[in-house]
N, C-alpha and C positions, 0 to 999 in steps of 0.2 A: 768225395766226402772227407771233412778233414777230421783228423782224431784228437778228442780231445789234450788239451796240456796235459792233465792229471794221469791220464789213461797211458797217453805217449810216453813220460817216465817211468812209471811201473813197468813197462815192458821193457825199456831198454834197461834200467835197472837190474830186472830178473834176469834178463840173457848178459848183463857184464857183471854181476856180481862174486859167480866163482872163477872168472880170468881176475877178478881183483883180490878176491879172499888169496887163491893158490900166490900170487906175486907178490903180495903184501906181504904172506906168512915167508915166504925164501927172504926177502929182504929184509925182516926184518929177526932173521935170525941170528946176527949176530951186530943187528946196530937198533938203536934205542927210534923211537917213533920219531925225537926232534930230528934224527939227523935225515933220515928218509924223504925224499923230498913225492911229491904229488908226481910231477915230472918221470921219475923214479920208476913208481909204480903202475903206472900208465904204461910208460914204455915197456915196461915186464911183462906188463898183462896183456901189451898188444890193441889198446882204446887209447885214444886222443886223449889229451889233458883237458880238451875243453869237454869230452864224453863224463869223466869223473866228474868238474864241477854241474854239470847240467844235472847228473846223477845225484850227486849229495853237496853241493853249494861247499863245501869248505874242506878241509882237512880233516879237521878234527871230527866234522860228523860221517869221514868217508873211515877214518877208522873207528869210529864207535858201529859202524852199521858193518863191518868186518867181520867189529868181534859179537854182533849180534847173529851174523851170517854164519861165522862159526860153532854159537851156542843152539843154532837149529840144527845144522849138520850133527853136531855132539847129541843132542835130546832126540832126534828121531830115531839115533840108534838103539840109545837108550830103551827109549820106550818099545822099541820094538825087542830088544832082550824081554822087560819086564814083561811083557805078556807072556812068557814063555808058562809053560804048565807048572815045571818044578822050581819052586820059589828060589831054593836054595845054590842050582842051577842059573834059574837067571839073576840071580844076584853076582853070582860067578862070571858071565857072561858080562854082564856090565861093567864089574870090575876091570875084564880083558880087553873091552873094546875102548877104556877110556884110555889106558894103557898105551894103547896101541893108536889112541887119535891122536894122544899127547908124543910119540914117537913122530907120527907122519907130521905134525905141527906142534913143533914144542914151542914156538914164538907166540902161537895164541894163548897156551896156557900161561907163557913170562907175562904176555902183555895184561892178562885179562889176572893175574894174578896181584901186578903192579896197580894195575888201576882198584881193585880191593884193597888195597894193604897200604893205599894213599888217603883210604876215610881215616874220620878219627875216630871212630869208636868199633867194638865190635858188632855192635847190633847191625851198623852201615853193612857191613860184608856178609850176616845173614839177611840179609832183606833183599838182595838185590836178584833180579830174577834167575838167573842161570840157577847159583844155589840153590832157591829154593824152587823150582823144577824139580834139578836133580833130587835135591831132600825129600819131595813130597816121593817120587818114585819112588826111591829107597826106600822109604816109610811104607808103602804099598805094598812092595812087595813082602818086607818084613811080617808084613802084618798076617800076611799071610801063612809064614812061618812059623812066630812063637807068638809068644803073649808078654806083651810090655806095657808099663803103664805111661799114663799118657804123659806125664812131665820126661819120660827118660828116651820117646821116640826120638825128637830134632835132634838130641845129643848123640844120639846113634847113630841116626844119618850122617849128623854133620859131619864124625868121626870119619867114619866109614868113605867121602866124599874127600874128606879132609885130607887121608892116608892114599889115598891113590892117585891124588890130584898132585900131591907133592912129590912124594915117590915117582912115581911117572916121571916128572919134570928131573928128577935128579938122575934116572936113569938113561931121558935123554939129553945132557948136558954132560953125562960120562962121570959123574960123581958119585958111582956106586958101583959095585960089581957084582951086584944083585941080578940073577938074570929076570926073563921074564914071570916065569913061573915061581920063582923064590916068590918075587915082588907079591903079586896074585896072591898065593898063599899067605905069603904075611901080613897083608889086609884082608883077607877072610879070616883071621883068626879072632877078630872081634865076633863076626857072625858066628865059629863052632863055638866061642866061649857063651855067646845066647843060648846053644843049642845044648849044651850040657845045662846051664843053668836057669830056664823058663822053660814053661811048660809051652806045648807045643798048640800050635795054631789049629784050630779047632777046622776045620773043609767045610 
Protein backbone atom coordinates (compact mmCIF):
# COMPACT_ATOMS: atom_id res chain seq x y z
CA UNK A 1 0.00 0.00 0.00
CA UNK A 2 1.71 3.15 -0.62
CA UNK A 3 1.32 6.31 1.73
CA UNK A 4 0.22 9.03 0.87
CA UNK A 5 2.67 12.31 -0.02
CA UNK A 6 0.99 14.56 2.55
CA UNK A 7 0.96 11.73 5.30
CA UNK A 8 4.67 10.60 4.28
CA UNK A 9 6.09 14.14 5.23
CA UNK A 10 4.41 14.83 8.40
CA UNK A 11 5.89 11.74 9.67
CA UNK A 12 9.38 12.16 8.59
CA UNK A 13 8.95 15.79 9.61
CA UNK A 14 7.80 14.86 13.37
CA UNK A 15 10.63 12.26 13.79
CA UNK A 16 13.49 14.94 12.26
CA UNK A 17 12.42 17.83 13.80
CA UNK A 18 14.12 17.83 17.26
CA UNK A 19 17.58 16.33 15.68
CA UNK A 20 17.02 19.81 13.76
CA UNK A 21 15.76 22.14 16.36
CA UNK A 22 18.70 20.60 19.09
CA UNK A 23 21.55 21.29 15.68
CA UNK A 24 20.13 24.44 14.64
CA UNK A 25 20.13 25.87 18.20
CA UNK A 26 24.19 24.73 18.92
CA UNK A 27 24.98 26.25 15.51
CA UNK A 28 23.56 28.90 15.66
CA UNK A 29 24.75 30.07 18.91
CA UNK A 30 27.25 32.05 18.03
CA UNK A 31 26.72 32.65 14.21
CA UNK A 32 23.95 34.67 12.56
CA UNK A 33 21.23 32.49 10.41
CA UNK A 34 22.92 33.90 6.86
CA UNK A 35 26.03 32.47 7.64
CA UNK A 36 24.77 28.76 8.63
CA UNK A 37 24.43 26.82 5.82
CA UNK A 38 21.52 23.93 5.35
CA UNK A 39 24.44 21.65 4.72
CA UNK A 40 25.56 22.69 8.28
CA UNK A 41 22.75 21.66 9.95
CA UNK A 42 21.83 18.44 8.44
CA UNK A 43 25.14 17.23 8.97
CA UNK A 44 24.66 18.29 13.00
CA UNK A 45 21.49 16.69 13.02
CA UNK A 46 22.65 13.61 11.38
CA UNK A 47 19.51 13.85 8.23
CA UNK A 48 20.51 14.13 4.62
CA UNK A 49 20.24 17.67 3.03
CA UNK A 50 17.94 16.37 0.70
CA UNK A 51 15.86 14.98 4.07
CA UNK A 52 15.67 18.93 5.14
CA UNK A 53 14.51 20.05 1.82
CA UNK A 54 11.79 17.36 1.35
CA UNK A 55 10.95 18.29 5.02
CA UNK A 56 10.58 22.13 4.57
CA UNK A 57 11.44 23.00 0.75
CA UNK A 58 13.80 25.95 1.68
CA UNK A 59 15.97 27.49 4.29
CA UNK A 60 14.13 30.03 5.35
CA UNK A 61 10.91 27.94 5.97
CA UNK A 62 13.27 25.18 7.82
CA UNK A 63 14.23 27.92 10.27
CA UNK A 64 10.81 29.56 10.66
CA UNK A 65 9.42 25.88 11.46
CA UNK A 66 12.54 25.79 14.14
CA UNK A 67 11.46 28.53 15.86
CA UNK A 68 7.88 27.32 15.72
CA UNK A 69 9.22 23.82 17.03
CA UNK A 70 10.82 25.63 19.68
CA UNK A 71 7.68 28.00 20.79
CA UNK A 72 5.78 24.43 21.31
CA UNK A 73 8.52 22.93 23.36
CA UNK A 74 8.47 26.55 25.30
CA UNK A 75 4.27 26.74 25.71
CA UNK A 76 3.72 23.11 26.73
CA UNK A 77 5.73 23.69 29.61
CA UNK A 78 4.30 26.68 30.14
CA UNK A 79 1.06 25.57 30.29
CA UNK A 80 1.64 22.90 32.02
CA UNK A 81 3.18 25.17 35.02
CA UNK A 82 -0.18 27.38 34.57
CA UNK A 83 -2.40 24.58 35.67
CA UNK A 84 -0.64 24.30 38.78
CA UNK A 85 -3.35 24.98 41.74
CA UNK A 86 -1.39 28.03 43.47
CA UNK A 87 -1.58 30.85 40.90
CA UNK A 88 1.22 32.63 42.39
CA UNK A 89 3.33 29.52 42.35
CA UNK A 90 2.69 28.78 38.88
CA UNK A 91 3.38 32.05 37.87
CA UNK A 92 6.82 31.38 39.54
CA UNK A 93 7.33 28.21 37.86
CA UNK A 94 6.84 29.66 34.64
CA UNK A 95 9.06 32.43 35.13
CA UNK A 96 11.92 29.51 36.10
CA UNK A 97 11.29 27.29 33.39
CA UNK A 98 11.51 29.97 30.77
CA UNK A 99 14.79 30.86 32.44
CA UNK A 100 15.96 27.85 32.20
CA UNK A 101 14.68 27.12 28.23
CA UNK A 102 16.38 30.30 27.41
CA UNK A 103 19.79 28.97 29.23
CA UNK A 104 19.50 25.42 27.43
CA UNK A 105 18.87 27.52 24.02
CA UNK A 106 19.74 30.98 24.14
CA UNK A 107 19.99 31.00 20.16
CA UNK A 108 16.14 30.58 19.82
CA UNK A 109 15.41 33.21 22.16
CA UNK A 110 18.40 35.67 19.91
CA UNK A 111 16.82 34.50 16.87
CA UNK A 112 13.23 34.57 17.64
CA UNK A 113 13.91 37.97 19.36
CA UNK A 114 15.76 39.31 16.13
CA UNK A 115 12.99 38.30 13.91
CA UNK A 116 10.42 40.67 16.32
CA UNK A 117 12.57 43.54 16.59
CA UNK A 118 12.85 43.53 12.63
CA UNK A 119 8.80 44.59 12.34
CA UNK A 120 8.19 48.06 12.20
CA UNK A 121 5.86 48.80 14.62
CA UNK A 122 5.19 47.69 17.99
CA UNK A 123 1.76 46.13 17.50
CA UNK A 124 3.92 43.68 14.85
CA UNK A 125 5.65 42.08 17.96
CA UNK A 126 2.53 41.84 20.06
CA UNK A 127 0.41 39.93 17.60
CA UNK A 128 2.55 37.52 16.75
CA UNK A 129 1.65 34.16 18.09
CA UNK A 130 4.35 32.95 20.69
CA UNK A 131 3.63 36.27 22.69
CA UNK A 132 0.48 36.17 22.73
CA UNK A 133 0.27 32.41 23.86
CA UNK A 134 2.55 33.18 26.37
CA UNK A 135 0.37 36.70 27.27
CA UNK A 136 -2.85 34.98 27.18
CA UNK A 137 -1.42 32.45 30.01
CA UNK A 138 -0.04 34.83 31.97
CA UNK A 139 -3.29 36.65 31.82
CA UNK A 140 -4.94 33.41 33.10
CA UNK A 141 -3.25 32.84 35.61
CA UNK A 142 -3.23 36.22 36.93
CA UNK A 143 -6.66 36.42 36.84
CA UNK A 144 -6.74 34.16 39.06
CA UNK A 145 -4.75 36.00 41.48
CA UNK A 146 -5.90 39.48 41.89
CA UNK A 147 -8.35 41.71 40.26
CA UNK A 148 -7.21 43.89 37.19
CA UNK A 149 -8.92 45.93 34.98
CA UNK A 150 -9.18 44.90 31.65
CA UNK A 151 -7.09 47.76 29.72
CA UNK A 152 -4.10 47.03 32.24
CA UNK A 153 -3.90 42.85 31.76
CA UNK A 154 -1.77 42.68 28.22
CA UNK A 155 0.52 45.36 29.88
CA UNK A 156 1.03 43.03 32.63
CA UNK A 157 1.72 40.24 30.71
CA UNK A 158 3.63 41.77 28.28
CA UNK A 159 5.90 43.14 31.04
CA UNK A 160 5.95 40.26 32.98
CA UNK A 161 6.91 38.16 29.43
CA UNK A 162 9.08 41.02 28.42
CA UNK A 163 11.50 40.90 31.91
CA UNK A 164 12.31 37.29 31.74
CA UNK A 165 12.58 37.01 28.07
CA UNK A 166 15.29 39.39 28.20
CA UNK A 167 16.92 38.83 31.38
CA UNK A 168 17.08 35.19 30.58
CA UNK A 169 18.95 36.03 27.29
CA UNK A 170 21.32 38.35 29.09
CA UNK A 171 22.15 35.99 31.74
CA UNK A 172 22.91 33.47 29.04
CA UNK A 173 25.16 35.56 27.07
CA UNK A 174 27.08 36.30 30.56
CA UNK A 175 26.03 39.92 30.71
CA UNK A 176 24.83 40.02 34.02
CA UNK A 177 25.86 38.43 37.24
CA UNK A 178 22.54 38.02 38.35
CA UNK A 179 22.25 34.53 39.32
CA UNK A 180 19.32 32.44 38.80
CA UNK A 181 17.10 33.18 41.66
CA UNK A 182 18.16 37.04 41.91
CA UNK A 183 16.76 36.98 38.20
CA UNK A 184 13.35 35.07 39.27
CA UNK A 185 12.69 37.36 41.86
CA UNK A 186 13.28 40.45 40.13
CA UNK A 187 10.62 39.65 37.60
CA UNK A 188 8.14 38.54 40.21
CA UNK A 189 8.38 41.80 41.83
CA UNK A 190 5.84 43.11 39.32
CA UNK A 191 3.42 40.24 40.51
CA UNK A 192 4.18 40.97 44.69
CA UNK A 193 3.65 44.78 43.79
CA UNK A 194 -0.03 43.37 42.19
CA UNK A 195 -0.44 41.63 45.41
CA UNK A 196 0.12 44.50 47.84
CA UNK A 197 -1.88 46.70 45.68
CA UNK A 198 -5.26 44.87 44.07
CA UNK A 199 -7.49 43.11 45.59
CA UNK A 200 -7.37 39.69 45.52
CA UNK A 201 -8.95 37.16 43.19
CA UNK A 202 -12.08 36.05 44.16
CA UNK A 203 -11.83 31.29 44.07
Amino acid sequence: MTTPTGQRRRVRATDSKEKLFEAAMQLLGSRSPESVSVDEIAAAAGVSKGTVYYNFGSKDELVSQILSYGAHKLMGELARAASGEDPYLALRQMVEFSMDFVASYPSFAHLWMQEQLSADTATAFASTPLHTQVTGLIIEVLERLVVLEPDQKLSVATSIFGAALFTARMRASGQTGLDRGQTVRAVLLTVDGLRATRPAAVS
